[in-house]
C-alpha positions as YAML, in Angstrom:
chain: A
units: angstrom
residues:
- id: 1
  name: UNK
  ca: [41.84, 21.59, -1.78]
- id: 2
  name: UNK
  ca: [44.78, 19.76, -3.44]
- id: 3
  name: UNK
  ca: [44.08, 17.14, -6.46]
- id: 4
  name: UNK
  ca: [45.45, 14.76, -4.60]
- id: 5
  name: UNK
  ca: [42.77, 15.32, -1.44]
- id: 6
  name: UNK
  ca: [40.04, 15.83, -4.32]
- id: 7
  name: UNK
  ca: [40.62, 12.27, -5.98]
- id: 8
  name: UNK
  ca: [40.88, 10.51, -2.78]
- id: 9
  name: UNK
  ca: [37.47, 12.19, -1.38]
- id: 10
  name: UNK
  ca: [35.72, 11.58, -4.80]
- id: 11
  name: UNK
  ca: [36.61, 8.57, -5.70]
- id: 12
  name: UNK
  ca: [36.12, 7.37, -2.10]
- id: 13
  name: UNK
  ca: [32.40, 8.85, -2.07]
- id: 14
  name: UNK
  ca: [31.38, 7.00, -5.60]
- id: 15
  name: UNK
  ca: [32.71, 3.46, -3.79]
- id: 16
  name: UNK
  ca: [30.69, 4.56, -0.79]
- id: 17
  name: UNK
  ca: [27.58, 5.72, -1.92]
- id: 18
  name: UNK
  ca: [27.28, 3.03, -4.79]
- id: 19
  name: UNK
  ca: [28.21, 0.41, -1.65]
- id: 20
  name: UNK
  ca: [25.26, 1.95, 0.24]
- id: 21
  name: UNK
  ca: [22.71, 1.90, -2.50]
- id: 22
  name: UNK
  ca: [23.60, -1.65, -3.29]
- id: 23
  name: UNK
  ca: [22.46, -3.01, 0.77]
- id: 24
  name: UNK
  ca: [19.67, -0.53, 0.71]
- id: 25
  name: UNK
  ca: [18.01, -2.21, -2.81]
- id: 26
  name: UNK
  ca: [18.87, -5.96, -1.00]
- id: 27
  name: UNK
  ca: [17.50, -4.59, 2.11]
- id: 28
  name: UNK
  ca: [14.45, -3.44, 0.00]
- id: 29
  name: UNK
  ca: [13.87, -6.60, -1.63]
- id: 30
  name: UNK
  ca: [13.73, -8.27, 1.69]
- id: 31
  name: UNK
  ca: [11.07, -5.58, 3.13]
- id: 32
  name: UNK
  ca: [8.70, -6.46, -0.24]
- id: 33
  name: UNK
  ca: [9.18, -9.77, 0.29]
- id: 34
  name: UNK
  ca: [7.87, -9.51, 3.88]
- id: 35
  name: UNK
  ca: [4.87, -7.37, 2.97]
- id: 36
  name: UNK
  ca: [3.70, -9.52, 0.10]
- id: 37
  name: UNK
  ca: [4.44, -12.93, 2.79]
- id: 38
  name: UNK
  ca: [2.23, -10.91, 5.31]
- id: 39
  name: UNK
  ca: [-0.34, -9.91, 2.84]
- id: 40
  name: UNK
  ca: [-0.86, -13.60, 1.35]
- id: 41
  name: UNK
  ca: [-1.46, -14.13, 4.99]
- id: 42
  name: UNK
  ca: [-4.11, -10.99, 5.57]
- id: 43
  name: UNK
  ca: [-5.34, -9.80, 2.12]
- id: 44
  name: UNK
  ca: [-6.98, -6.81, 4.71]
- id: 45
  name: UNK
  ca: [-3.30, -5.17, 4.04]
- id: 46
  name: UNK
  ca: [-4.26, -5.03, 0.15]
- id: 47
  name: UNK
  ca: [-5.07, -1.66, -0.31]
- id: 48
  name: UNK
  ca: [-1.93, -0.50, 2.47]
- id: 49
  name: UNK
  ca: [0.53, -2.60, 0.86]
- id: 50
  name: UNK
  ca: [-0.90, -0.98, -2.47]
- id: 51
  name: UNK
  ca: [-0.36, 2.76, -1.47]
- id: 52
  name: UNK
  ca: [2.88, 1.68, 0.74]
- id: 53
  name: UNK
  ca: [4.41, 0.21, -2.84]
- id: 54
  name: UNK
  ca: [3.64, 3.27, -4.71]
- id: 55
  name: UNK
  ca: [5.23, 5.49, -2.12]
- id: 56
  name: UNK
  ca: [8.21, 3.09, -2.11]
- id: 57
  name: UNK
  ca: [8.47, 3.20, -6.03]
- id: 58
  name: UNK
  ca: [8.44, 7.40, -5.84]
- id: 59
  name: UNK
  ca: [10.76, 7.92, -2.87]
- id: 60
  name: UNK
  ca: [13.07, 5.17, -4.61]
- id: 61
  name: UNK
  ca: [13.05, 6.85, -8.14]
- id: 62
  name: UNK
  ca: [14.14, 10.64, -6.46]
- id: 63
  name: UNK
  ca: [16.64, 8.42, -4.11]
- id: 64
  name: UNK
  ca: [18.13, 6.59, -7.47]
- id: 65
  name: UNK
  ca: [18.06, 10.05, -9.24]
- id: 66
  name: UNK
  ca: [20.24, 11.81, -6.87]
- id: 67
  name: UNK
  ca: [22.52, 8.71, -6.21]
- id: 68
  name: UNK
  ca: [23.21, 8.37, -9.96]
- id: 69
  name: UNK
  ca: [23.96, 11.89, -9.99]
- id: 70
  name: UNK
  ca: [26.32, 11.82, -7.19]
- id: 71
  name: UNK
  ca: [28.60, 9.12, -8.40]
- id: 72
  name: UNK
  ca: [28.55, 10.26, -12.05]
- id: 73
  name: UNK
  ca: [29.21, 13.41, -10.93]
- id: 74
  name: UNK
  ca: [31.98, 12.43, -8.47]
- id: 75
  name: UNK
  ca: [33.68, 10.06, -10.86]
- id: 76
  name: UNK
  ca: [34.19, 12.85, -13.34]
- id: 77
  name: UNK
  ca: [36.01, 15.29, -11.08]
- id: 78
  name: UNK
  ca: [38.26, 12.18, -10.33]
- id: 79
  name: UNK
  ca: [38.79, 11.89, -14.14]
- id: 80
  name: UNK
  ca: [38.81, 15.83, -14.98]
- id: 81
  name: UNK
  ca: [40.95, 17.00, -11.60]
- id: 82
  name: UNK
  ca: [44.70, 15.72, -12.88]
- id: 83
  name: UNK
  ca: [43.77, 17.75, -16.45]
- id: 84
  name: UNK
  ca: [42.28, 20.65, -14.96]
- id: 85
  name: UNK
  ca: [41.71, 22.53, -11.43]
- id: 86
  name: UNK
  ca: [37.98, 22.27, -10.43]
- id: 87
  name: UNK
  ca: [36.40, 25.41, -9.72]
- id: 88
  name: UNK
  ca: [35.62, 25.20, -5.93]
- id: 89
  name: UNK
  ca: [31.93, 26.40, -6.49]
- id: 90
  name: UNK
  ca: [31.54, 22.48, -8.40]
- id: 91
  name: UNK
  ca: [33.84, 20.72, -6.00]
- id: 92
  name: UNK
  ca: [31.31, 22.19, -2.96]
- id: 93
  name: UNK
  ca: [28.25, 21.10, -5.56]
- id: 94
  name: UNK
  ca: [29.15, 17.66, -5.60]
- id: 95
  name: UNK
  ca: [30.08, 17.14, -2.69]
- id: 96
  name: UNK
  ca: [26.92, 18.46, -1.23]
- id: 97
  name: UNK
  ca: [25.26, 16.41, -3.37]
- id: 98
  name: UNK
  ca: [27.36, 13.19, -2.27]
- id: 99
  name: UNK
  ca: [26.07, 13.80, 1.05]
- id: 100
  name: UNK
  ca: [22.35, 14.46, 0.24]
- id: 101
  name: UNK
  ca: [22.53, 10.83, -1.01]
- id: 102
  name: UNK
  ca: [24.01, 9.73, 1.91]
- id: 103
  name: UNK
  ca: [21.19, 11.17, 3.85]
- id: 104
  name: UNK
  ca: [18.56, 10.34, 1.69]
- id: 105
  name: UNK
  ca: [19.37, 6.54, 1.87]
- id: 106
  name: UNK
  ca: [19.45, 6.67, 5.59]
- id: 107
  name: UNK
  ca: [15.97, 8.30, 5.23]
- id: 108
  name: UNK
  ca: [15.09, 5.59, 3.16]
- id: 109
  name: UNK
  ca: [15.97, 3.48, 5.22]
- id: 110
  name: UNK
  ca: [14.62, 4.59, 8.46]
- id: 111
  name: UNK
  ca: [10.50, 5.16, 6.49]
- id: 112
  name: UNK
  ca: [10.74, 1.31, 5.22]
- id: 113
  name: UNK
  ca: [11.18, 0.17, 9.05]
- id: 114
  name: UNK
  ca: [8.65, 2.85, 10.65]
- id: 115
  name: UNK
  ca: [6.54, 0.64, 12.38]
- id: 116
  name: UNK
  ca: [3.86, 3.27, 12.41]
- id: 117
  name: UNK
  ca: [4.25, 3.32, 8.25]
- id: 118
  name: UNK
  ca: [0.91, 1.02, 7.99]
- id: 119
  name: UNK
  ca: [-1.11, 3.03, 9.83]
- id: 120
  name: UNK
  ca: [0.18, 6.23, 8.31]
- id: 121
  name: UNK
  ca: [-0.38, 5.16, 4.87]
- id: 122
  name: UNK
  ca: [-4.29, 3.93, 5.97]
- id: 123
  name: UNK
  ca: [-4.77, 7.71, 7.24]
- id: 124
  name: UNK
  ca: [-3.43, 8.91, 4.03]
- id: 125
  name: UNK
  ca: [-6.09, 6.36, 2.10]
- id: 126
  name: UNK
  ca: [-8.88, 7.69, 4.16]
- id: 127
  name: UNK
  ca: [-7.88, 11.08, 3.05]
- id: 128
  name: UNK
  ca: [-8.44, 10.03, -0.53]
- id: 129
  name: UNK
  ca: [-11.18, 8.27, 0.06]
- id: 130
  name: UNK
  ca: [-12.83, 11.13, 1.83]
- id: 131
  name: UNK
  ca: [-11.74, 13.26, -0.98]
- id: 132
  name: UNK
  ca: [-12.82, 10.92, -4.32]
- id: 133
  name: UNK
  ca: [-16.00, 10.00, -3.11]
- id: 134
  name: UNK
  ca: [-17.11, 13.13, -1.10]
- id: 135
  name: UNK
  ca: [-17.58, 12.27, 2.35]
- id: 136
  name: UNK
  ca: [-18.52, 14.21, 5.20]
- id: 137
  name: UNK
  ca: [-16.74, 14.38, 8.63]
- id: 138
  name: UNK
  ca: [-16.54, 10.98, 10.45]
- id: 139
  name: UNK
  ca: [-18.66, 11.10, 13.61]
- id: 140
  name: UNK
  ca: [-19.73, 7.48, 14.09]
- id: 141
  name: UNK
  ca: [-18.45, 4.82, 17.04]
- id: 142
  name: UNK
  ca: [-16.28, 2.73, 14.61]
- id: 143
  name: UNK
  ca: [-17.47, -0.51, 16.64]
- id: 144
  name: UNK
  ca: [-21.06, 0.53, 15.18]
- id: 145
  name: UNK
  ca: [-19.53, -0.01, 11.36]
- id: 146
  name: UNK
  ca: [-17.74, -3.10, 12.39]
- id: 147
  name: UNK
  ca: [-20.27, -5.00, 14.34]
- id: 148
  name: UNK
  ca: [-22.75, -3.91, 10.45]
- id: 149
  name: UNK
  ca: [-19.75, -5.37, 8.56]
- id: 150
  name: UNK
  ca: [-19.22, -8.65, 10.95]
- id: 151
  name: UNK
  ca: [-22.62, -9.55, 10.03]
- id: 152
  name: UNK
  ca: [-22.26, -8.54, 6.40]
- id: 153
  name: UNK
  ca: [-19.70, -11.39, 5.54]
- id: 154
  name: UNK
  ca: [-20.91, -13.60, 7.82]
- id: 155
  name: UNK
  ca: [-24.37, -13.42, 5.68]
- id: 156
  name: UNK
  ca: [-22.40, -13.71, 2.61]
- id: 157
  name: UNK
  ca: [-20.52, -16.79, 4.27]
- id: 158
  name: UNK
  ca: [-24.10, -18.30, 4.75]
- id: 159
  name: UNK
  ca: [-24.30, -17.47, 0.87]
- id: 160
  name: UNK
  ca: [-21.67, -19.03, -0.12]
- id: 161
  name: UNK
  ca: [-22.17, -21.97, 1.74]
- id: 162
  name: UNK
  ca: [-26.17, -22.69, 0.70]
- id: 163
  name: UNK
  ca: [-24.77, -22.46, -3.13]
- id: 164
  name: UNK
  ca: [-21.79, -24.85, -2.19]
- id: 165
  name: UNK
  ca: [-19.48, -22.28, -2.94]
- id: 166
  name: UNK
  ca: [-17.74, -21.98, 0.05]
- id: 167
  name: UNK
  ca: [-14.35, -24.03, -0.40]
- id: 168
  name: UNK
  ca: [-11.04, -22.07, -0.05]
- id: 169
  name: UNK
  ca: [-8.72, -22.49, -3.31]
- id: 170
  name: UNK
  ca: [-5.53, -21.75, -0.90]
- id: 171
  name: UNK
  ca: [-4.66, -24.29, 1.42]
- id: 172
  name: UNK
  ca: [-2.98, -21.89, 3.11]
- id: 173
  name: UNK
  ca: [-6.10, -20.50, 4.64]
- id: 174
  name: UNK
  ca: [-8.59, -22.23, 6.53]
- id: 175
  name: UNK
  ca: [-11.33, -19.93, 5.58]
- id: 176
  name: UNK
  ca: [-12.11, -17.54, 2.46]
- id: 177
  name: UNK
  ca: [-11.67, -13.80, 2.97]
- id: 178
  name: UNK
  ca: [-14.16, -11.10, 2.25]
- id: 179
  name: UNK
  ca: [-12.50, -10.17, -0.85]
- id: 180
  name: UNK
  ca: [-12.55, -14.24, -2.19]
- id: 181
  name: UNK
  ca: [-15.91, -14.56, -1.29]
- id: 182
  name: UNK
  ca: [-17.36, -11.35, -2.94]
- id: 183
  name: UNK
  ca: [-15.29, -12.66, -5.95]
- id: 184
  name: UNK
  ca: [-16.62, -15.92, -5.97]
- id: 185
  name: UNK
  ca: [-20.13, -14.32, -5.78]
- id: 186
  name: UNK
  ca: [-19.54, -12.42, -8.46]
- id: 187
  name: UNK
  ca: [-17.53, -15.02, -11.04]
- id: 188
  name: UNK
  ca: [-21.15, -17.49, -9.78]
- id: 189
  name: UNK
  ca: [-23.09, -14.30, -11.00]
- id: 190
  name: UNK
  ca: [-24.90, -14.49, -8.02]
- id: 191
  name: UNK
  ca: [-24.52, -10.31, -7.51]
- id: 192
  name: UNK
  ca: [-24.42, -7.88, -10.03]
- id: 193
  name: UNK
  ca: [-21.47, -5.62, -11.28]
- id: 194
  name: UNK
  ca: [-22.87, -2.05, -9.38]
- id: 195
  name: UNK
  ca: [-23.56, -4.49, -6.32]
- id: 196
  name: UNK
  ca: [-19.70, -6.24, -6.55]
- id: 197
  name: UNK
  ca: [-18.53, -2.75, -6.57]
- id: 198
  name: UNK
  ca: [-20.28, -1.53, -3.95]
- id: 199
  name: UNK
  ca: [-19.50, -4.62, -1.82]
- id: 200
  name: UNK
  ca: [-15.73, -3.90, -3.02]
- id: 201
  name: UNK
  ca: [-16.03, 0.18, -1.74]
- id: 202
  name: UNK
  ca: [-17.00, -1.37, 2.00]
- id: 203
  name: UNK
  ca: [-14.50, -3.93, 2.36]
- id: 204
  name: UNK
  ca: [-11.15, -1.05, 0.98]
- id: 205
  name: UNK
  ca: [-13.73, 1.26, 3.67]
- id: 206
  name: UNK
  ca: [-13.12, -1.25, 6.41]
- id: 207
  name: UNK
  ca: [-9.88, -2.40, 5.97]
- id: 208
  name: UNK
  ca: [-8.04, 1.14, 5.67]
- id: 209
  name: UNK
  ca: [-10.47, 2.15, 9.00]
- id: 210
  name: UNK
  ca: [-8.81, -0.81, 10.61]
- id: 211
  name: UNK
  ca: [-5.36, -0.51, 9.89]
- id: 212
  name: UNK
  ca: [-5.51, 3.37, 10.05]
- id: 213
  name: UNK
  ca: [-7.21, 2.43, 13.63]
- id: 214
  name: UNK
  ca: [-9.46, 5.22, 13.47]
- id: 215
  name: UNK
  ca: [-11.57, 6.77, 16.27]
- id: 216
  name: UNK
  ca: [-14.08, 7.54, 14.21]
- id: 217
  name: UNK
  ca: [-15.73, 6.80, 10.97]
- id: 218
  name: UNK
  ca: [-18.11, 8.02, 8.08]
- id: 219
  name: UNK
  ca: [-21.80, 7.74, 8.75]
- id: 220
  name: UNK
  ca: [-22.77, 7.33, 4.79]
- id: 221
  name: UNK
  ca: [-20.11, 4.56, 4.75]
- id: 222
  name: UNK
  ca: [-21.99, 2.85, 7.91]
- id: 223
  name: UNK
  ca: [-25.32, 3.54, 6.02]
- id: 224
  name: UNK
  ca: [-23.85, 2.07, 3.23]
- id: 225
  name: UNK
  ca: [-22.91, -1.54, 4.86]
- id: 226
  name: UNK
  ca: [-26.56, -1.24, 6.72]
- id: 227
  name: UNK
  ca: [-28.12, -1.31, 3.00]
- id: 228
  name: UNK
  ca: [-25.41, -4.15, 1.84]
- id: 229
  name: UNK
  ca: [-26.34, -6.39, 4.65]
- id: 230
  name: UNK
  ca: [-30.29, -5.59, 3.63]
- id: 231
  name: UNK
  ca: [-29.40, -7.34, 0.19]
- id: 232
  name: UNK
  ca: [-27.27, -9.79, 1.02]
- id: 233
  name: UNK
  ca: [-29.88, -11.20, 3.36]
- id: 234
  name: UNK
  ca: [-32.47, -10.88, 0.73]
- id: 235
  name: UNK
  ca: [-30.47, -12.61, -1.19]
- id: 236
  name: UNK
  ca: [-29.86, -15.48, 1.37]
- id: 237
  name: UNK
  ca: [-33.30, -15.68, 1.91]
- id: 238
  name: UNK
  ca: [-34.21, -16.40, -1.56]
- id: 239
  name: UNK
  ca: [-31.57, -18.94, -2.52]
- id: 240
  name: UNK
  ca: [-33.06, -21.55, -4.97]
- id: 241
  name: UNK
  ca: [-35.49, -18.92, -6.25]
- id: 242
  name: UNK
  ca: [-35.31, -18.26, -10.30]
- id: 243
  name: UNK
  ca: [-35.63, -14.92, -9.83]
- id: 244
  name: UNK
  ca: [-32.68, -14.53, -7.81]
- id: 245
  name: UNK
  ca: [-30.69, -12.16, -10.36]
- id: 246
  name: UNK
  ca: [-33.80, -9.83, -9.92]
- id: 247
  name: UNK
  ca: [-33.46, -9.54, -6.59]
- id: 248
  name: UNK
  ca: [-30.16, -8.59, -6.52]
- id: 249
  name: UNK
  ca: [-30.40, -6.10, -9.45]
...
């Protein structure tokens, strides 16, 4: 390859591939954006647009590794090829490696607008999940878990409401979501901390079921919610009651 077909490649792959990285980080910002819009909206996508954000961050860092690389790389064979000949092993190296960012920003690219990437990342939560806390093999109807959890924070509405609690602090939203209203239960020291953290356990349960749309789901975690709604409705029962922080503890 002559120096003058080396400086015009090279120097015309560092424009490019710094050009290409430059729309893919605005093209980014604009998909974050979006999520954290949609998730002010439904905080159900919490934990998704958690473990979406942290593959983001990792695939970004590699992609921004190899980029850097590339056009460092190609802009000192530019420099270096009218003092010396390249060897053609390094010419072939760097341009492979100008084309592996290429390809990795297109595959970039193509992940952020998988329309399937929600429900992907909920499977891989469930995974976790399963993993962390031990779980067997799911085996329930999910609509037996959801109908348990329906009832569940509608009891904790009724809560809510009896201790004048219930008014939403976003005017955005007409009514408070499970995750505000646990909080608010807590912050009122209504429930304990074990019993917050259980409550907390469900909801990340349910939402990553949903959004993973599952066929099937635990039967502990379903046992678990049948127990929760036993408390909660203790606890609505007794509202008024001094001894209400026994009850819940």
């Amino acid at each position: 390859m002559g120096n003058d077909n080396i400086y015009w490649l090279f120097s015309a792959s560092a424009q490019a591939i710094s050009a290409l990285f430059a729309f893919l980080l605005a093209g980014f910002a604009l998909v974050q954006a979006m999520m954290e819009s949609a998730q002010q909206r439904d905080d159900t996508l919490q934990e998704v647009h958690t473990r979406l954000q942290r593959d983001h961050y990792r695939r970004l860092v590699l992609l921004a590794v190899i980029t850097g690389m590339a056009i460092i790389l190609s802009l000192v064979l530019v420099f270096v090829n009218p003092l010396i000949e390249p060897q053609p092993i390094i010419v072939g190296f760097v341009a492979l490696l100008d084309i592996v960012a290429i390809i990795g920003a297109i595959w970039f690219v193509v992940w952020i607008i998988n329309p399937d990437r929600y429900k992907v990342a909920a499977k891989e939560l469930i995974k976790e999940d399963k993993q962390k806390q031990g779980l067997s093999q799911p085996t329930v109807d999910p609509s037996k878990f959801f109908t348990e959890f329906v009832q569940l924070e509608k009891i904790v509405r009724d809560v809510l409401k009896k201790k004048r609690l219930y008014e939403s602090r976003d005017t955005n939203r007409m009514i408070f979501s499970f995750r505000q209203m646990i909080d608010t239960l807590h912050h009122s020291e209504i429930i304990s901390n074990d019993f917050y953290d259980e409550l907390q356990q469900i909801n990340k349960y349910r939402n990553i079921i949903f959004h993973g749309h599952e066929d099937r789901v635990n039967e502990t975690m379903l046992k678990r919610t049948v127990t929760a709604l036993a408390r909660v409705k203790a606890i609505n029962k007794n509202i008024g009651k001094k001894n209400i922080r026994k009850i819940v503890e």
